[in-house]
C-alpha positions as CSV (number, residue, x, y, z in Angstrom):
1,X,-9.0,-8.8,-18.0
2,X,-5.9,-10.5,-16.8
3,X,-7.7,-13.2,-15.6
4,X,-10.0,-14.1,-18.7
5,X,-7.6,-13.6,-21.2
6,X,-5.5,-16.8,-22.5
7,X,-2.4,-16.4,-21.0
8,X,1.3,-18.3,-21.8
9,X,3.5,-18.6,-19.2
10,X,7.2,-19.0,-19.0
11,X,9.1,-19.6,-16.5
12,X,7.5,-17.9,-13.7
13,X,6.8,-19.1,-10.6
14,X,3.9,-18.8,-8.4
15,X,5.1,-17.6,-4.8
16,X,3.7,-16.9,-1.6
17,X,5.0,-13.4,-0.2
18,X,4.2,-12.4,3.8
19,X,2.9,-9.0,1.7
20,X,0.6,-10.9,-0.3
21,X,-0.8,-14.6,-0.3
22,X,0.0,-15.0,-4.2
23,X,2.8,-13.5,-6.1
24,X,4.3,-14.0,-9.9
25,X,7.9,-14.3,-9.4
26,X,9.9,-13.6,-12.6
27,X,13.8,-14.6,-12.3
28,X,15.1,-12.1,-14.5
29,X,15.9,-14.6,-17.4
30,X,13.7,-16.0,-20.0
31,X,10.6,-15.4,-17.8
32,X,7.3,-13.7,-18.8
33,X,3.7,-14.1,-19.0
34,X,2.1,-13.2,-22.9
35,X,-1.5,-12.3,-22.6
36,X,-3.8,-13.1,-25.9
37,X,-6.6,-11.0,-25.5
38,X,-10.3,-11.2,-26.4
39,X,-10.3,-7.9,-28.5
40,X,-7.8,-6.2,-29.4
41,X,-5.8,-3.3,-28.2
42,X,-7.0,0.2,-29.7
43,X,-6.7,3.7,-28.3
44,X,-6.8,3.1,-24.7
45,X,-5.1,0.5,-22.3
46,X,-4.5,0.4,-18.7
47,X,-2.3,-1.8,-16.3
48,X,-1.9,-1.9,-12.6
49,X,0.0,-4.2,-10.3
50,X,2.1,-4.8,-7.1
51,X,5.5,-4.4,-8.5
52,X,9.1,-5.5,-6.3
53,X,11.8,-5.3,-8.2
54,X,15.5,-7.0,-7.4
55,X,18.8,-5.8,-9.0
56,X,17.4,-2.4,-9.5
57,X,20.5,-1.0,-10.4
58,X,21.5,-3.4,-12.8
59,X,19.5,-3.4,-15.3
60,X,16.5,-2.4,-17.2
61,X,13.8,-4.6,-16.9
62,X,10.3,-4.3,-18.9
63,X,7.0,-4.4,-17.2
64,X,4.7,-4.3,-19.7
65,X,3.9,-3.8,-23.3
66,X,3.0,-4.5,-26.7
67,X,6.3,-5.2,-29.3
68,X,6.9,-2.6,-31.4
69,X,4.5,-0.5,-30.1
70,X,5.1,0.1,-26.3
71,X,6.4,-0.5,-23.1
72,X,6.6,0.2,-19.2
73,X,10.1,-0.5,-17.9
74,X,12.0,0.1,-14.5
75,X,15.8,2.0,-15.1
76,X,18.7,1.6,-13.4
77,X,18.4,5.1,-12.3
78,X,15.5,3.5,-10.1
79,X,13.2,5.7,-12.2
80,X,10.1,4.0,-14.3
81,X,10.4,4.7,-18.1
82,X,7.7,4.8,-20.9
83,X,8.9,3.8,-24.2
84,X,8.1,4.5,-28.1
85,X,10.2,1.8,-29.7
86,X,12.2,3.7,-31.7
87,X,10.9,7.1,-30.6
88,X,11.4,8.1,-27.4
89,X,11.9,7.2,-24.2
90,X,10.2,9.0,-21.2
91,X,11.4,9.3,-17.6
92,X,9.4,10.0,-14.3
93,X,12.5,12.1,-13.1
94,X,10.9,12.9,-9.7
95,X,9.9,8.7,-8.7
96,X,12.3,6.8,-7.2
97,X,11.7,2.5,-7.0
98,X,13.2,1.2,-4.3
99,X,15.3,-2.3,-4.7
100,X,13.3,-4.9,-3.2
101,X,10.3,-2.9,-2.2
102,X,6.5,-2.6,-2.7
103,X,5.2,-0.2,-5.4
104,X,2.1,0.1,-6.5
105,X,2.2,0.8,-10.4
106,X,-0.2,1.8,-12.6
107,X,-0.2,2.6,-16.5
108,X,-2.9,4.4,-18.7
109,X,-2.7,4.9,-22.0
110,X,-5.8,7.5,-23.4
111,X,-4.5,8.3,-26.9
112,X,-2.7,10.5,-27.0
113,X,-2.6,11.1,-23.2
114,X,-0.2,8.6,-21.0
115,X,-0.1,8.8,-17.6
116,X,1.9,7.2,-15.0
117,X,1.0,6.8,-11.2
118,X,2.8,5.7,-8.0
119,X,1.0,4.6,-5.5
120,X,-2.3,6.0,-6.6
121,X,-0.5,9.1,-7.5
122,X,0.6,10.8,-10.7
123,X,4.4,10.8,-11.3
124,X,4.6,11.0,-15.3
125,X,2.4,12.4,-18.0
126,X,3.1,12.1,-21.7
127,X,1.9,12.8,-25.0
128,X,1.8,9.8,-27.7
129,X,4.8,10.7,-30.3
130,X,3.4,10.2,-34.1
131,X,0.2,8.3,-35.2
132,X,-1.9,5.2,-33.1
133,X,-0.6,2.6,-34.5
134,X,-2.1,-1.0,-34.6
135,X,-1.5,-2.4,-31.3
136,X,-3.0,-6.2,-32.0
137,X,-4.2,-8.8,-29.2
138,X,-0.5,-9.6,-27.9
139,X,0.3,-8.0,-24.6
140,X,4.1,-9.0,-22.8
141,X,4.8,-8.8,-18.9
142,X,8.1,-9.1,-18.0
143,X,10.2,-8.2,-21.3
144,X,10.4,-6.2,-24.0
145,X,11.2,-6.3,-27.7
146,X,15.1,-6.1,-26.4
147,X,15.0,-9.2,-24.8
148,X,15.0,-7.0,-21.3
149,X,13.5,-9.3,-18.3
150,X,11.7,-8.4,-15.1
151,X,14.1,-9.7,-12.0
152,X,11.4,-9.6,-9.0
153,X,7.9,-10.1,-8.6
154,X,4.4,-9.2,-9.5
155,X,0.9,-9.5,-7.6
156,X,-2.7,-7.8,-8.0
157,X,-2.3,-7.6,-12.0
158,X,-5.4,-5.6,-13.2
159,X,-5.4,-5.4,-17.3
160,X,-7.7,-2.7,-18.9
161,X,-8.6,-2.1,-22.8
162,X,-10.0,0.8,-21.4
163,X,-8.7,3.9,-19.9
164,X,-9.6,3.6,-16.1
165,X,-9.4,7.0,-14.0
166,X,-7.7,8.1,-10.9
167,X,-10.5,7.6,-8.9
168,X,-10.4,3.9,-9.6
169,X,-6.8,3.7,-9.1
170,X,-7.1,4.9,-5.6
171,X,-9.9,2.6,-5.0
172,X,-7.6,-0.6,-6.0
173,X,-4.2,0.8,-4.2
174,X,-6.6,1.0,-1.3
175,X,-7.9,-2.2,-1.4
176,X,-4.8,-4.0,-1.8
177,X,-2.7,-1.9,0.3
178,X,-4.5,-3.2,3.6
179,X,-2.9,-6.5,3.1
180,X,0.7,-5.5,3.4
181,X,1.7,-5.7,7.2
182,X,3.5,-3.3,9.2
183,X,6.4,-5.8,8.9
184,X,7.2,-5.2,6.1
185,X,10.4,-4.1,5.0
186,X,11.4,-4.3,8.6
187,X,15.4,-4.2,8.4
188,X,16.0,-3.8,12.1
189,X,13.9,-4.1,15.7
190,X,15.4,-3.6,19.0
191,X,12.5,-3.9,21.8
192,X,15.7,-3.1,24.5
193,X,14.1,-5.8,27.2
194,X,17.5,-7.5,27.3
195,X,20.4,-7.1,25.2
196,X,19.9,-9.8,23.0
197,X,16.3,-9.6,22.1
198,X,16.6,-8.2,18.6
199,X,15.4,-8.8,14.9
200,X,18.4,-7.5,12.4
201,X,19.4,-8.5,9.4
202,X,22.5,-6.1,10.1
203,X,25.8,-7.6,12.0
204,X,24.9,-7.0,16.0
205,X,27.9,-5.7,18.0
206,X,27.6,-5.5,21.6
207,X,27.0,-2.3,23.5
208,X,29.4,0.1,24.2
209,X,28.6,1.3,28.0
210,X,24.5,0.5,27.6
211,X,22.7,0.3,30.8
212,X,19.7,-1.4,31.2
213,X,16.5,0.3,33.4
214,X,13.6,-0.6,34.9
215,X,11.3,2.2,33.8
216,X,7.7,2.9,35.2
217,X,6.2,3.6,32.3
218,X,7.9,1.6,29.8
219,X,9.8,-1.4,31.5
220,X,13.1,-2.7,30.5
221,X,14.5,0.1,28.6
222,X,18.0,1.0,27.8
223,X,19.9,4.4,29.0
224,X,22.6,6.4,27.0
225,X,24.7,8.4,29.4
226,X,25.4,10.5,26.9
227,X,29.4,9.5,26.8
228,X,30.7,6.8,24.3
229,X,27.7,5.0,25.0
230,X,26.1,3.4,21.5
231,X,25.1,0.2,20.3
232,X,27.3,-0.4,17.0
233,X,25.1,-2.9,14.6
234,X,27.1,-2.6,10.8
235,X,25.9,-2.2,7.7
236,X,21.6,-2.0,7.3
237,X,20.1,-2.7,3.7
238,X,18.7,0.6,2.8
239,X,18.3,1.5,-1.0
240,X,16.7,5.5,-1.4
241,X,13.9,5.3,1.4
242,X,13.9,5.1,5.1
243,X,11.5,5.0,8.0
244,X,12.5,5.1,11.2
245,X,10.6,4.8,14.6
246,X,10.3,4.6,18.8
247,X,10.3,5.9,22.0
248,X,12.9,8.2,23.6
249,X,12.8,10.4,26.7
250,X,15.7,12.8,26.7
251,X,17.4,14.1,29.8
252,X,18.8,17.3,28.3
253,X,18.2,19.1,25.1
254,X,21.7,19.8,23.7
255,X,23.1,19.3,19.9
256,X,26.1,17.4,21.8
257,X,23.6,14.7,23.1
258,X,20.6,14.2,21.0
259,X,22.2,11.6,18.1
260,X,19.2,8.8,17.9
261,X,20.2,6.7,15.2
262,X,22.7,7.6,12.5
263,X,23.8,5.8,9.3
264,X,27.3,6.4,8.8
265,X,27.3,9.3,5.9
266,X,24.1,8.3,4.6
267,X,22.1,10.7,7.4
268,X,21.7,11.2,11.2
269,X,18.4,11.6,12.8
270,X,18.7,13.8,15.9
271,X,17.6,16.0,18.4
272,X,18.5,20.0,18.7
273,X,19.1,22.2,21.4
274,X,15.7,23.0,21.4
275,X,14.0,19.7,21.3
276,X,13.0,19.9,17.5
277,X,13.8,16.6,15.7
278,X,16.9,17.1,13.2
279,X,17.1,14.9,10.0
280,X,20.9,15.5,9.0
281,X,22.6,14.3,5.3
282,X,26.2,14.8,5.9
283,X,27.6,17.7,3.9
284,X,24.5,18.1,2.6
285,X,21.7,19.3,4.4
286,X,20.2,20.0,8.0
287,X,16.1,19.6,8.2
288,X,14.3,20.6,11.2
289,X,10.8,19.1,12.1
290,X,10.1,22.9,13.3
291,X,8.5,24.4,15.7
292,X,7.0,21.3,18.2
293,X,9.5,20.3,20.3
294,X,9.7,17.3,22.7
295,X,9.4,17.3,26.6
296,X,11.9,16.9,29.1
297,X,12.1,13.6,30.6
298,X,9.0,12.0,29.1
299,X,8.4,9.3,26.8
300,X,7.3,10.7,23.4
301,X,7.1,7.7,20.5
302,X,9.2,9.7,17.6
303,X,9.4,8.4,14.2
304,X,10.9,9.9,10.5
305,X,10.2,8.7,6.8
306,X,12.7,9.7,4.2
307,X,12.7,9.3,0.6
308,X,15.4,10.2,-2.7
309,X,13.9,12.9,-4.2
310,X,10.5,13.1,-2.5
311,X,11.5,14.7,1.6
312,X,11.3,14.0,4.7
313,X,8.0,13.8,6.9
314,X,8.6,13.6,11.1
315,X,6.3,12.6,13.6
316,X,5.3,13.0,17.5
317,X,3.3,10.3,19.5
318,X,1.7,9.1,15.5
319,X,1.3,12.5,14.6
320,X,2.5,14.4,11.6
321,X,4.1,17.5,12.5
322,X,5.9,18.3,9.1
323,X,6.9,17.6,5.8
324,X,9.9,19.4,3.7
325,X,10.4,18.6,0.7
326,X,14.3,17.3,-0.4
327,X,15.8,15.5,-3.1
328,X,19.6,14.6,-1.8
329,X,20.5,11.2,-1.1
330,X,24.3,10.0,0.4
331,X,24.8,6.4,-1.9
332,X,27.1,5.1,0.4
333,X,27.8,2.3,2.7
334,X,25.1,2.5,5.3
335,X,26.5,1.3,8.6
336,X,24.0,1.6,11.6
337,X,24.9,3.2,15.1
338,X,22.1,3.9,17.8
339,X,23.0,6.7,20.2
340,X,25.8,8.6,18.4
341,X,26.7,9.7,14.8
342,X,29.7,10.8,12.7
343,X,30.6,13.3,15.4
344,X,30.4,11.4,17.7
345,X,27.6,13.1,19.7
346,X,26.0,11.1,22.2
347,X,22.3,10.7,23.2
348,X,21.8,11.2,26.8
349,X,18.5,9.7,28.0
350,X,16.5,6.7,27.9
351,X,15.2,4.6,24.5
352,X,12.3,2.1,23.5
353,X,11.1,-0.1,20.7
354,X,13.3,0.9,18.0
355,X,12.3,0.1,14.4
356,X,14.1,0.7,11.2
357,X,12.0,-0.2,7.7
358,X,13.4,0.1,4.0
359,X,10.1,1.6,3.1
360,X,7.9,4.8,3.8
361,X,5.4,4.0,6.4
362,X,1.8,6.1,5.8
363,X,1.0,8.2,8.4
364,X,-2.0,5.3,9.1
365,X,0.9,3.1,10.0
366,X,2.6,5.6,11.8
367,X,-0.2,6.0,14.0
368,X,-0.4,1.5,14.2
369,X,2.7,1.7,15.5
370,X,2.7,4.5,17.9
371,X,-0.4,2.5,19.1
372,X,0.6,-0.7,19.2
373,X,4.1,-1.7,18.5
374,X,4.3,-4.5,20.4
375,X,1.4,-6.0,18.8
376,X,2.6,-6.8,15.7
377,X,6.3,-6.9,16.6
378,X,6.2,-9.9,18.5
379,X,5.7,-11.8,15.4
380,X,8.9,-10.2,13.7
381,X,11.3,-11.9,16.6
382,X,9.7,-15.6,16.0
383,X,10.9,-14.9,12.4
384,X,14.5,-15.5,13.7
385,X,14.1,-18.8,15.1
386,X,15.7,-21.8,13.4
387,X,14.4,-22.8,9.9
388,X,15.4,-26.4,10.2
389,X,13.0,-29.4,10.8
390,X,13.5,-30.6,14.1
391,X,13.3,-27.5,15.6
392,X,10.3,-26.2,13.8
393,X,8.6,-29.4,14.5
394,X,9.8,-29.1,18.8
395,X,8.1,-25.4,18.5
396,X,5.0,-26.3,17.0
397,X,4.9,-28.7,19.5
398,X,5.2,-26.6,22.3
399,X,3.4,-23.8,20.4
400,X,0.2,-26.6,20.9
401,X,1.0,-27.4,24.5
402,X,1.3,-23.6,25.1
403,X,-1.7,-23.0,23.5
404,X,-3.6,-25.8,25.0
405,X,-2.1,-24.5,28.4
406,X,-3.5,-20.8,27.6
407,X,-7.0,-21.7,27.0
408,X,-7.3,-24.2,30.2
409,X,-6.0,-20.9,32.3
410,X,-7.7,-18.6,30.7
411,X,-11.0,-20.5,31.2
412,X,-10.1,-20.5,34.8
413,X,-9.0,-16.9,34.5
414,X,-13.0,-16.5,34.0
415,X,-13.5,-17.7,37.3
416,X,-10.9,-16.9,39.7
417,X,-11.0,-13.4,38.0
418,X,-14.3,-12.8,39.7
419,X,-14.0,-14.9,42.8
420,X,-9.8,-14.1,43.3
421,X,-9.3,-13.9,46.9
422,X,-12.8,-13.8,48.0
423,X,-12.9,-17.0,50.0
424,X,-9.9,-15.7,51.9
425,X,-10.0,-16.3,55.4
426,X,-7.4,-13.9,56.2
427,X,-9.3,-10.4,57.7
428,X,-6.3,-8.2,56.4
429,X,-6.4,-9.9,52.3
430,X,-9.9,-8.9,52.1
431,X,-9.8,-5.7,53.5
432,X,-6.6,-5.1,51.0
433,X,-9.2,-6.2,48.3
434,X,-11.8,-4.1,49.3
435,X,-9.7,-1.4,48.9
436,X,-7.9,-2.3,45.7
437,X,-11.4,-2.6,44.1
438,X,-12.7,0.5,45.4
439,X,-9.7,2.4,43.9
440,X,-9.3,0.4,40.9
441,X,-10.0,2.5,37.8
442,X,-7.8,5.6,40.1
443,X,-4.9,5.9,38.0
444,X,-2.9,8.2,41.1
445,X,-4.0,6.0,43.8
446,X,-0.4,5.8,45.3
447,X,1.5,3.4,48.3
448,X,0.5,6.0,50.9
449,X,-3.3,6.2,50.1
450,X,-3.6,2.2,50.4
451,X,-1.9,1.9,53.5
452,X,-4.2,4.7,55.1
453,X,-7.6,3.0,53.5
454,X,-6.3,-0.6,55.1
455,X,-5.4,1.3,58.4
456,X,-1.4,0.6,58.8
457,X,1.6,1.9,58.2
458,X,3.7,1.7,54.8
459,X,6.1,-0.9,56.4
460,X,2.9,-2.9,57.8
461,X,1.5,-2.7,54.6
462,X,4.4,-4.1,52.7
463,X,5.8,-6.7,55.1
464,X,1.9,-8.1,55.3
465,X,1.4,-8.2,51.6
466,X,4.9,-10.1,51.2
467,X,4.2,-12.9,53.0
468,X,1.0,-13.1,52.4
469,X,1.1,-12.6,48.7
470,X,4.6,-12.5,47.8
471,X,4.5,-9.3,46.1
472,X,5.1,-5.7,47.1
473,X,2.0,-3.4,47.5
474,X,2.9,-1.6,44.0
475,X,3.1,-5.6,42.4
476,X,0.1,-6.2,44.2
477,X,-2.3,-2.9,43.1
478,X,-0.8,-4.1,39.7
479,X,-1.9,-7.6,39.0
480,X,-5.4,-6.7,40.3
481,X,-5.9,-4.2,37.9
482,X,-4.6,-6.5,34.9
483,X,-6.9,-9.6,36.3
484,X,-10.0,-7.3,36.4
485,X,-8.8,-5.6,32.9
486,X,-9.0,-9.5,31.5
487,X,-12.3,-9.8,33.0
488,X,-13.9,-6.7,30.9
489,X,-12.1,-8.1,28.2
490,X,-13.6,-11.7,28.8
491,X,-16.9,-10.3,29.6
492,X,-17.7,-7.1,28.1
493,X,-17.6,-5.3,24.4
494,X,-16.0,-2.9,25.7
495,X,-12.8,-1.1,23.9
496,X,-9.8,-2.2,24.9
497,X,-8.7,2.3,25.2
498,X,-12.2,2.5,28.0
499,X,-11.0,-0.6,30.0
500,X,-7.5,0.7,30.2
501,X,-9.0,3.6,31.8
502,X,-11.4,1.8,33.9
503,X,-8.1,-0.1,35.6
504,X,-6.3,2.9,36.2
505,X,-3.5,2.6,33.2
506,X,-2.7,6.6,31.6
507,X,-0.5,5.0,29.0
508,X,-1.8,2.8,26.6
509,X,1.8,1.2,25.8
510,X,2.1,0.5,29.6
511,X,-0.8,-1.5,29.7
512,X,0.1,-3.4,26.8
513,X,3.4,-3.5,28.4
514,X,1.9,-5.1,31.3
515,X,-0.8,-7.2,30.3
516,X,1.7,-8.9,27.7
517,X,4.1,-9.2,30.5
518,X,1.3,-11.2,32.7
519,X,-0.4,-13.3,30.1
520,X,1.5,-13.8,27.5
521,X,0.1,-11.3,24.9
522,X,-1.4,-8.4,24.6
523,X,-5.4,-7.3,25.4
524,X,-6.2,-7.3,22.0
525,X,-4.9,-10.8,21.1
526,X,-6.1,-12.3,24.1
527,X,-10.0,-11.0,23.8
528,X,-9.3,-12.3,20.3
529,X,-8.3,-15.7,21.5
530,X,-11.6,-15.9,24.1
531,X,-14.3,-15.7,20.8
């Protein structure tokens, strides 16, 4: 209906948004859209859209409506608000808007039913106060009969004059809700390869005491000793709803030393004595994930989504392991600390890939992310590059040349893939090959092991392999698992999880790790980039 009907536009401007190619951006003064419809309105309307407001807390600001008759407005109590002119006003008391932030709204009037949904969910359910009156073919988005504009924007507008069921609400959230990325609402991103590799739109200070590891499993990583040992980034833009994720690996389970990430007296989000995550509003409340606790000394990807007046939902390795429901919120300066809290307890243990988004993630992000961070992080960090000209122009630029670079290598990849050392006239390479090959999908094929297959000793082994190569045994067993990963990748359908296995990689972030490392992005991409 929306787009058939004539419609007169003021003052709104057509934007692009990285959520959605086309957006309706109303500035919150003397900007709407009035509809003229076909027929006109009689006993049943519905509306839907991709609603994100700005200055929330200001003011009211109308969606939708019909003067005189009705409208759908946002609250400064963050709250959404259907309103009889004259008659009543009615709150969804238990949905909260968040400033800035993705909602999926949708509006069905069934006279003299009204109903109300969030994100394909119900949230509000009225009765019609007095008679149906005559609604007429004029329909308003973006103010009301008080002059009250929409500040934010608007995408995916649906317009019904009929009342359209839950079913087919769930259908369109569904629809449209696959083109928002994981990015966003990303408010902060710490990836811990080197101190200043970070996307914040938070103040960075510099680390207090951080040491930087080489892990096996994970790489560059940073370790808390568990002893004024924190990063200290300032204030975070967070309104009433919070996700946070990554990967830890505690060395002890104690109150004392389990702070993650806390945000000053808004909340802390922690570990207990027993392992169980803790989601902490100061004064307030303690929530316990419950009964799953981590592991000792192992990576586990950990993640928590709170929201005003909805709860808290936590997660293990993309799993959700709870949900507890809980309305209190701390309104307060939000200033962001990693590895201690208000109390100054300090996490003692290692940390990964840290993400912090103003949103609630699904648990089918949840599970993207614990899969594949990297993935779709790498584009966040580009976002920070300079904005001006020159520069732009000198990366695109070298962008080409890289590109052009990556596709003559990875040609060649094709071939020296298969063929990589075989011409070797040195007898000890080939019988190190032979061997590498034969063990190349054994994921516990260790140092020892190769130097009894190639028939030396460990020192043998590594002094030969250095000069001939120029990399350890460990570097060596490696890189020939990540060349013959690229050639399954080049050659073969099959999925990226089988060839991981079939090159000896347990962890799937590892091998991303790895292959990212080596060729400059990750399996996926690069099969992608080979089509």
């Amino acid at each position: 209906m929306f787009e058939v009907a004539e419609k007169d536009v003021h003052n709104v401007k057509q934007l692009k948004d990285k959520a959605f190619s086309l957006t309706s951006y109303f500035d919150g003064f003397e900007s709407n859209i009035e509809l003229i419809l076909a027929q006109p309105i009689d006993s049943q309307f519905s509306f839907t859209a991709w609603v994100k407001p700005e200055e929330l807390l200001n003011k009211n600001m109308a969606i939708v409506g019909i003067p005189d008759a009705f409208w759908l407005r946002t609250t400064t109590t963050r709250e959404l608000q259907f309103t009889q002119p004259g008659i009543i006003d009615n709150n969804t008391a238990n949905l909260l808007l968040s400033n800035q932030n993705w909602a999926f709204v949708s509006f069905v009037i069934d006279f003299p039913n009204v109903k109300i949904y969030r994100d394909a969910k119900l949230v509000g359910e009225f009765i019609w106060k007095g008679e149906l009156p005559s609604w007429g073919e004029r329909l308003f988005i973006g103010k009301d009969n008080w002059q009250q504009y929409f500040h934010g924007a608007m995408s995916n507008i649906n317009i019904f004059t009929h009342a359209i069921n839950c079913q087919k609400i769930k259908e369109l959230y569904k629809v449209s809700a696959q083109e928002i990325p994981l990015t966003e609402g990303v408010v902060f991103y710490h990836s811990f390869d080197r101190k200043n590799k970070l996307y914040s739109l938070g103040e960075y200070s510099e680390a207090q005491n951080i040491t930087f590891l080489n892990d096996s499993v994970r790489g560059k990583v940073a370790s808390f000793n568990g002893n004024s040992c924190y990063f200290d980034f300032g204030k975070l833009p967070v309104d009433n709803a919070v996700t946070i994720a990554g990967w830890v690996k505690p060395n002890v389970f104690d109150r004392n030393f389990g702070a993650l990430v806390s945000l000053g007296h808004a909340f802390a989000f922690r570990l207990t004595s027993g392992g169980n995550l803790l989601f902490t509003i100061p004064q307030i409340a303690d929530i316990s994930s419950g009964h799953q606790p981590l592991i000792l000394n192992e990576w586990q990807h950990v993640a928590v989504s709170f929201k005003e007046k909805v709860g808290i939902t936590f997660y293990i390795n993309g799993q959700k392991i709870n949900f507890i429901e809980e309305g209190n919120f701390q309104n307060v300066i939000k200033e962001l600390k990693i590895g201690t809290n208000l109390w100054n307890d300090f996490f003692r243990g290692q940390m990964d890939d840290l993400v912090i988004w103003n949103r609630i993630l699904s648990d089918a992000e949840i599970q993207q992310v614990y899969n594949g961070q990297e993935e779709y992080l790498s584009g966040i960090l580009k976002k920070k590059q300079s904005s001006k000209n020159s520069v732009l122009f000198l990366t695109g630029i070298l962008f080409l040349a890289v590109i052009i670079i990556l596709f003559l290598w990875t040609r060649k990849i094709k071939h020296t893939i298969i063929h990589t050392n075989k011409s070797s006239q040195n007898p000890f390479l080939e019988k190190v090959n032979l061997v590498v090959g034969q063990y190349i999908s054994d994921s516990e094929f260790s140092i020892d092991r190769f130097a009894q297959e190639v028939h030396v000793s460990k020192t043998k082994l590594y002094n030969e392999l250095k000069k001939t190569t120029g990399k350890s045994p460990k570097e060596y067993i490696r890189e020939q698992r990540l060349l013959k990963a690229a050639q399954f990748l080049i050659e073969t359908d099959k999925p990226v999880n089988e060839i991981r296995f079939e090159t000896g990689f347990e962890s799937r972030a590892y091998f991303n790790k790895c292959f990212k490392r080596y060729f400059g992005k990750t399996p996926t991409l690069f099969r992608k980039n080979q089509l």
